[in-house]
C-alpha positions in Angstrom: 59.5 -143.7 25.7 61.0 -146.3 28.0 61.4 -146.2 31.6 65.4 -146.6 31.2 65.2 -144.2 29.0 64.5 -141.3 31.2 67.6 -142.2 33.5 70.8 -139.8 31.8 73.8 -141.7 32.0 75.9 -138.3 32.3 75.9 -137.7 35.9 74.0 -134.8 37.7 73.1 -133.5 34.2 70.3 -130.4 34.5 67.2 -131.7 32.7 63.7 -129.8 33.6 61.7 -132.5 34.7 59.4 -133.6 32.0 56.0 -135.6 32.3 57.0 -138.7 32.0 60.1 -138.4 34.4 57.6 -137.4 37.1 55.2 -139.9 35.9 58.3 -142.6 36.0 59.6 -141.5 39.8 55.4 -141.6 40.9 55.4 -145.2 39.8 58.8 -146.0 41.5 57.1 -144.2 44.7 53.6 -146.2 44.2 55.7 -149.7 44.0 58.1 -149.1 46.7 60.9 -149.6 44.4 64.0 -147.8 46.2 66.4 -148.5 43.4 64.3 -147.4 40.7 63.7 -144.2 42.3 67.8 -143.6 43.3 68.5 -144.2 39.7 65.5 -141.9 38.3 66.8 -139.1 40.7 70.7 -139.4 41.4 71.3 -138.4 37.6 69.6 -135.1 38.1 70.4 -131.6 38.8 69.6 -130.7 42.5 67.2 -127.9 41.5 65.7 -130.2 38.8 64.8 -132.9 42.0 63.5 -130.0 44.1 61.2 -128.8 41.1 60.2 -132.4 40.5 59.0 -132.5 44.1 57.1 -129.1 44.1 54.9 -130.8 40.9 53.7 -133.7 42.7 51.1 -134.0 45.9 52.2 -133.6 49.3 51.2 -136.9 50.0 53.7 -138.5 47.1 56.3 -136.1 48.6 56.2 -138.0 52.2 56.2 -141.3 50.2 59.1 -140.3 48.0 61.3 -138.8 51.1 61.1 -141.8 52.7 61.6 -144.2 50.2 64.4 -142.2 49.0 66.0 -142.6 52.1 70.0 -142.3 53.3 70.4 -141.6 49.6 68.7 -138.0 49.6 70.6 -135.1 48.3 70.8 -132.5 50.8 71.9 -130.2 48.4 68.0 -130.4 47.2 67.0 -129.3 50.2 68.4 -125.8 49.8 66.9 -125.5 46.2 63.2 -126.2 47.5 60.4 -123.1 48.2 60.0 -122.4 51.3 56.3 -123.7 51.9 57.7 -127.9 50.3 61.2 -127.4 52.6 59.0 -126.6 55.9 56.6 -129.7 54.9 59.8 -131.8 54.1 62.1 -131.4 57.1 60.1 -132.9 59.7 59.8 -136.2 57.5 63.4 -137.0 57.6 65.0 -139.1 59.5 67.8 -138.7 62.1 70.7 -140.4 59.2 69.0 -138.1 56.5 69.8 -135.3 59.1 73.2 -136.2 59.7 74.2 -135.5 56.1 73.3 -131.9 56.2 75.9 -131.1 58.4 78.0 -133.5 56.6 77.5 -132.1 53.0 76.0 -128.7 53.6 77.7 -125.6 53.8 76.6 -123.5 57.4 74.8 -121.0 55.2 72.6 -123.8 53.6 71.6 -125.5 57.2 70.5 -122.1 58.4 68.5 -121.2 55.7 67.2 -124.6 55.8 66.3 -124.3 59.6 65.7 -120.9 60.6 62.0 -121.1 59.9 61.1 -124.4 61.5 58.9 -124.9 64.4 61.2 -125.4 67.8 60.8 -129.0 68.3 61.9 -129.6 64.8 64.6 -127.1 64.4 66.0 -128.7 67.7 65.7 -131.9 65.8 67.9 -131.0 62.9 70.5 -129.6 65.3 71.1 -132.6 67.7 72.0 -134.2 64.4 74.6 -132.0 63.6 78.2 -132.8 64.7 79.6 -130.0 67.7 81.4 -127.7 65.3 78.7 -127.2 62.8 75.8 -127.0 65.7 77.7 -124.0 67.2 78.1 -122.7 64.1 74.6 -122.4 63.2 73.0 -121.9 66.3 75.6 -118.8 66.3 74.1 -118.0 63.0 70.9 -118.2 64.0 71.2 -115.3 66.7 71.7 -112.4 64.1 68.6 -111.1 62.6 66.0 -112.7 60.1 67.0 -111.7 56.5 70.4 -110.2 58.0 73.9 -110.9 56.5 74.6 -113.0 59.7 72.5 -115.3 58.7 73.1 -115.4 54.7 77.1 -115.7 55.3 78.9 -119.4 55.5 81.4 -120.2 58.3 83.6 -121.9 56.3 85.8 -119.6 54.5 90.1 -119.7 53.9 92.1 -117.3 55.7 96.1 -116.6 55.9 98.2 -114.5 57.9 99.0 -111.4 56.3 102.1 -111.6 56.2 102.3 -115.0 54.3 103.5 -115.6 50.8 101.9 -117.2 48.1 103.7 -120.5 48.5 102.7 -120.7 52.1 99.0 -120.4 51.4 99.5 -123.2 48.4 100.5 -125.5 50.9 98.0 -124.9 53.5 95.5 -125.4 51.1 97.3 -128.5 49.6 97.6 -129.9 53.0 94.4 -128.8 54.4 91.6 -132.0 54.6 88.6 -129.0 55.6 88.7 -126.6 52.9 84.9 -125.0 51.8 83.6 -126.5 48.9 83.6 -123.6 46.7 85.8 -120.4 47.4 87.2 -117.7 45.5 89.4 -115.6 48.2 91.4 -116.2 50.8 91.0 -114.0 53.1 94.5 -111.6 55.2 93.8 -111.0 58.7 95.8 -109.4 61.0 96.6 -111.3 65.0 92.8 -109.9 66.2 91.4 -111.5 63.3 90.3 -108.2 61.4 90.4 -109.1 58.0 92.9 -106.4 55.7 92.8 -107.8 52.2 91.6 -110.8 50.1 93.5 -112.3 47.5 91.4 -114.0 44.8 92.7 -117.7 43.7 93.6 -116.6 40.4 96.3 -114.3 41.6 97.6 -116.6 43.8 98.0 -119.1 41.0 99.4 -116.9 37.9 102.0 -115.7 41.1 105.1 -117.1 41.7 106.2 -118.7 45.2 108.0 -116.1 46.9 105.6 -113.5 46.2 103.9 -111.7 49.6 100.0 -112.4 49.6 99.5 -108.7 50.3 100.8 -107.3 47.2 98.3 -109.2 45.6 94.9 -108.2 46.9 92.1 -106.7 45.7 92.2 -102.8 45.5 88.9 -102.2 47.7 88.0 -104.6 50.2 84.6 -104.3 51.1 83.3 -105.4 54.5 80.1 -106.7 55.4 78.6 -106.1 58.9 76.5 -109.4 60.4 73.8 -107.0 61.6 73.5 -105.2 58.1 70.0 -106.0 56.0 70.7 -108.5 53.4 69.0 -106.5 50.6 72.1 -104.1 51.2 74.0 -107.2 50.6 72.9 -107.8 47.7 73.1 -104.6 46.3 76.4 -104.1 47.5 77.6 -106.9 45.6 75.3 -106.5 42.3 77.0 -102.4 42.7 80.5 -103.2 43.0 81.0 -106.6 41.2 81.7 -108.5 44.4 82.1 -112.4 44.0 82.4 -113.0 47.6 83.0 -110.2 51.2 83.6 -110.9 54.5 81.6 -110.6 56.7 82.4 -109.1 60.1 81.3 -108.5 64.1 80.3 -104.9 66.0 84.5 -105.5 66.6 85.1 -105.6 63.5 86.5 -109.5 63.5 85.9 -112.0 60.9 82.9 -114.2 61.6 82.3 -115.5 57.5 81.6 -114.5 54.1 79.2 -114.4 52.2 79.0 -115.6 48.1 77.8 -114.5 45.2 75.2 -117.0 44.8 74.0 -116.3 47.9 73.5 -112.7 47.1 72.2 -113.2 44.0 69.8 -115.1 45.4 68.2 -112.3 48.0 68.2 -110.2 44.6 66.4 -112.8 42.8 64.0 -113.3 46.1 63.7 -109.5 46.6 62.5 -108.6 42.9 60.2 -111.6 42.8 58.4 -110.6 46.6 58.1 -107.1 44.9 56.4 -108.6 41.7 53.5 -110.6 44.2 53.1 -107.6 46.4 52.5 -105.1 43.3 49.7 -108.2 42.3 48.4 -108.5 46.2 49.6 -111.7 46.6 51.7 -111.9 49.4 54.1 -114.7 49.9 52.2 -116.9 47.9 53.6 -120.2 46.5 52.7 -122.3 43.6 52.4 -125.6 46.5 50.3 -123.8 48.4 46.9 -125.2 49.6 43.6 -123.3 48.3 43.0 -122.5 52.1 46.3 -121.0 52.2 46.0 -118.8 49.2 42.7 -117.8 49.8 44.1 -116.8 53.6 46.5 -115.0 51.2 44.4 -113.4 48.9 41.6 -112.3 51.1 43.0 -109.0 52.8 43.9 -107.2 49.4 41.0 -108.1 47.3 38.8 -106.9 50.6 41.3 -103.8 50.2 39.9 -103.5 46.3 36.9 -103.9 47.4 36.5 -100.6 49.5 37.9 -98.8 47.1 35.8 -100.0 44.5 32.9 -98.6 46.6 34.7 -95.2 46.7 34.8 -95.6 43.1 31.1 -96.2 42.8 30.4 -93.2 44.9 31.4 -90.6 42.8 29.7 -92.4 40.3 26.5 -92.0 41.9 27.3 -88.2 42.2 26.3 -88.0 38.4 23.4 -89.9 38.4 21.1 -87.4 36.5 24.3 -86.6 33.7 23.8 -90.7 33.4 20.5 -90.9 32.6 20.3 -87.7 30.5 23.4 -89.0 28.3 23.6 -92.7 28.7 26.6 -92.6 26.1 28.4 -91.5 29.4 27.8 -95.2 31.0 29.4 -96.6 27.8 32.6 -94.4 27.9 33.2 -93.9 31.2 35.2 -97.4 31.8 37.9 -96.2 29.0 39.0 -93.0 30.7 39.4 -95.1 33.9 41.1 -98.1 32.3 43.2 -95.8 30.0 44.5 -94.2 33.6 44.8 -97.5 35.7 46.9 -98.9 33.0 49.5 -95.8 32.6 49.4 -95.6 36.3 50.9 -99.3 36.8 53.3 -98.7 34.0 54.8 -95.9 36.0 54.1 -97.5 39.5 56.2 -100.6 38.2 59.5 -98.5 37.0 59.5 -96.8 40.2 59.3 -99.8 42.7 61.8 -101.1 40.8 64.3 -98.1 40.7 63.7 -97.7 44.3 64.8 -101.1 44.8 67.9 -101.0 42.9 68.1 -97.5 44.3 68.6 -95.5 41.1 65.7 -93.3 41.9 67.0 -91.4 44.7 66.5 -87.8 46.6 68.8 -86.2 44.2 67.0 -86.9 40.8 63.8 -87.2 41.9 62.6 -84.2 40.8 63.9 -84.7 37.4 62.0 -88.0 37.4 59.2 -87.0 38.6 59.2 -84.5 35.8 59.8 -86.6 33.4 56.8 -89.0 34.1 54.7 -86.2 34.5 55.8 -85.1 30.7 55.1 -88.8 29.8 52.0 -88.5 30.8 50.9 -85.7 29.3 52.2 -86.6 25.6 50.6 -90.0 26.4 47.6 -87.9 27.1 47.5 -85.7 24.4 47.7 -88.5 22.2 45.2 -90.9 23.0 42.9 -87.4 23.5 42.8 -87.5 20.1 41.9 -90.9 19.6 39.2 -91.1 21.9 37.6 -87.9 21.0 37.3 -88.9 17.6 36.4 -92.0 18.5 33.5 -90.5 20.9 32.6 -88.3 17.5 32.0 -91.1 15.1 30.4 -93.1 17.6 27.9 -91.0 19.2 27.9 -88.1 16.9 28.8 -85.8 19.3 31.7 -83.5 18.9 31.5 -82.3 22.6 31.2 -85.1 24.2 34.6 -86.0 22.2 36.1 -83.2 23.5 34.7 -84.0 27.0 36.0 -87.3 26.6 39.3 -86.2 25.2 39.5 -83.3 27.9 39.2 -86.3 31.0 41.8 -88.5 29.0 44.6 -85.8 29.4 43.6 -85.0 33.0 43.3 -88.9 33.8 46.5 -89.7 32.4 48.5 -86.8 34.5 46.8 -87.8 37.5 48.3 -91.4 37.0 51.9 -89.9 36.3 52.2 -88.3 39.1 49.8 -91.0 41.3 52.1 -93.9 40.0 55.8 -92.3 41.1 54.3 -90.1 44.2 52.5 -92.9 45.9 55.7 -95.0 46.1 57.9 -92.2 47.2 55.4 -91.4 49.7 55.5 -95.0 51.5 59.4 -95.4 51.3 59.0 -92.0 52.8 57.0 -93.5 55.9 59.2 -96.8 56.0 56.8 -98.9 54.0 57.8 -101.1 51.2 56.9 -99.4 48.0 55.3 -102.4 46.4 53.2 -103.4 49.4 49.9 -101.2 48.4 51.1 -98.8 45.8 48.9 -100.9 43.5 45.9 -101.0 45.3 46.3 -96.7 45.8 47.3 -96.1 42.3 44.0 -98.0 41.4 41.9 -95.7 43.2 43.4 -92.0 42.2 42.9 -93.6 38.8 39.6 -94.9 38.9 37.9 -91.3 41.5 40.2 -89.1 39.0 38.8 -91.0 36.3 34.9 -90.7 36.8 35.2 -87.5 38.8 36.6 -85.8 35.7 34.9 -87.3 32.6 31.2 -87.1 34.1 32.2 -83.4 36.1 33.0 -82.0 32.7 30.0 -84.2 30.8 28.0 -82.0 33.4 29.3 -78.8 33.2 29.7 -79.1 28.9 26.7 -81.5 27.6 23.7 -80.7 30.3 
């Protein structure tokens, strides 16, 4: 395949960055050919330039920023992972600055700022124009993960009591519309907003008609102050495409979008994912340094409990050396009851996240896992026994073994939807160590049961 072959003459056309486009753009880099690499990149996707640079070394990424120079995309910048964007910034320059302001939306240059060191932050703003430095520094004085600073400035607003023809030809006439909108916005003199009109109503209407006969039938306001998981809830709940967003006055200060809140949903159920694994806020890009920083504290975590584990193991010591077919089974009963545990752990982080599992069906729930677990019990009883039968020749250490299965199996039921309850209870995040506790009840459970009952039955 040829090197002009990898440039798509369709503009901006999403293509996943193969191997030999990120082997093409590394040779562009490693010759210093600026219009090589413009024509490589400007055909692509924004997200597909941002997931080219997160494949390639840090030290290419410097290389390729600045040989990509007034022609960057700032628009890439908002698609990058965190750990690459925080490396990035500082490399650019004070023109490649200037654009963010000019082609960014205010939600974008806050995201793309609020987690820089000081001197670099500071850098980025001195390159914005007045208007959109005051509008992010404003931004940036709500609270982290907050809808204050998830909404955009630039919104479209009308008086309420305009007409449809009057709003056409402010927009018609208007030189600083957003670049993507789907309301305009009625507010009354103080600014409170008291309807929004989508743009297809306004456009299937005729002239004359009153903007406020026309809006939406619930208009739901966002507070700056209010968490932006709730956000995102509220507009996965209620089919939202895009809220305003209001201060402790109730006056209009933005609105927020439904990419924007689709993406705290996407960011939410993927932090929940890593912290039900123990791995943080780990990133592909990282450094080994950094995940092993990362890593460290829960597998130390898994360690300790690993030694509970072992403890109650070397309560049965005599049962293992007079019935060494114990040593050999023992690892099923705890395995079976690890695995059912993380299968019910996983459905209820995640219906506490989306809020479906809530104080007034959670005993229903917890019932039903607890059922679950016990016909999931029962049936691999059966297995297991006979299995322990045939093997060993034994039929009661099958029925020991059968015996610990149904008692593991509960214990991980109720372990797997308890233990979550429990920390949202406390004010913890649900996926933060559920894993590592449902892993223990499991594994104690496990052993304590099987070789208790291989003590009190076989010896």
């Amino acid at each position: 395949m040829s090197e002009d072959s990898l440039v798509t003459e369709s503009p901006r056309q999403p293509q996943l960055p193969s191997a030999e486009l990120v082997d093409a753009v590394l040779a562009a880099v490693e010759s210093g050919d600026a219009a090589r690499l413009a024509g490589l990149l400007e055909p692509l996707h924004a997200a597909d330039i941002a997931d080219l640079l997160e494949q390639i070394e840090p030290d290419s990424r410097e290389r390729l920023i600045t040989l990509w120079g007034d022609r960057i995309d700032p628009e890439m910048l908002s698609e990058l992972s965190e750990g690459v964007r925080d490396e990035i910034m500082p490399l650019l320059s004070p023109a490649q600055l200037q654009r963010l302001g000019d082609e960014l939306e205010t939600d974008d240059v806050v995201y793309l700022v609020e987690d820089l060191d000081e001197p670099v932050q500071e850098k980025v703003l001195e390159a914005l124009d007045d208007a959109d430095r005051a509008a992010v520094e404003s931004s940036l004085t709500y609270p982290e993960d907050s809808a204050g600073r998830l909404m955009q400035r630039e919104l479209v607003t009308a008086p309420e009591h305009w007409t449809v023809g009057e709003i056409i030809d402010y927009m018609r006439a208007s030189d600083d519309l957003p670049e993507l909108f789907y309301d305009v916005i009625l507010t009354d003199p103080r600014m409170h907003p008291v309807g929004a009109v989508a743009l297809s109503r306004i456009m299937a209407n005729r002239r004359e008609v009153p903007l406020a006969s026309l809006t939406h039938e619930d208009l739901h306001l966002i507070r700056a102050d209010q968490p932006q998981e709730e956000v995102a809830y509220a507009f996965n709940q209620y089919h939202m495409v895009s809220a305003p967003v209001v201060d402790a006055d109730g006056r209009l200060v933005g609105v927020i979008t439904i990419d924007d809140a689709m993406g705290v949903l996407e960011e939410e159920a993927e932090e929940d994912m890593r912290r039900l694994a123990g791995v943080g806020d780990e990133e592909i890009t990282d450094r080994v340094w950094e995940i092993v920083r990362l890593r460290f504290p829960w597998l130390a975590i898994n360690l300790v409990t690993a030694v509970i584990a072992s403890l109650v193991i070397s309560l049965f010591e005599e049962e293992l050396r007079a019935v060494v077919a114990l040593a050999v089974l023992m690892p099923i009963v705890a395995s079976m009851g690890g695995n059912a545990g993380t299968q019910t752990l996983t459905v209820a982080v995640r219906a506490l996240a989306t809020r479906d599992l809530t104080a007034s069906n959670m005993d229903r729930v917890v019932l039903r896992e607890v059922l679950v677990g016990l016909g999931n019990g029962l049936a691999f009883a059966v297995i297991v026994g006979a299995l322990g039968v045939v093997w060993f020749g034994s039929p009661m250490l099958g029925v020991v073994l059968g015996l610990a299965m149904v008692i593991n199996l509960l214990a991980a039921a109720l372990a797997g939807i308890l233990i979550p309850l429990g920390l949202e209870k406390l004010g913890a995040d649900p996926a933060l160590a559920s894993g590592t506790f449902v892993t223990t009840v499991t594994d104690v459970v496990g052993f304590f049961v099987f070789l208790g009952l291989a003590g009190m039955l076989l010896l």
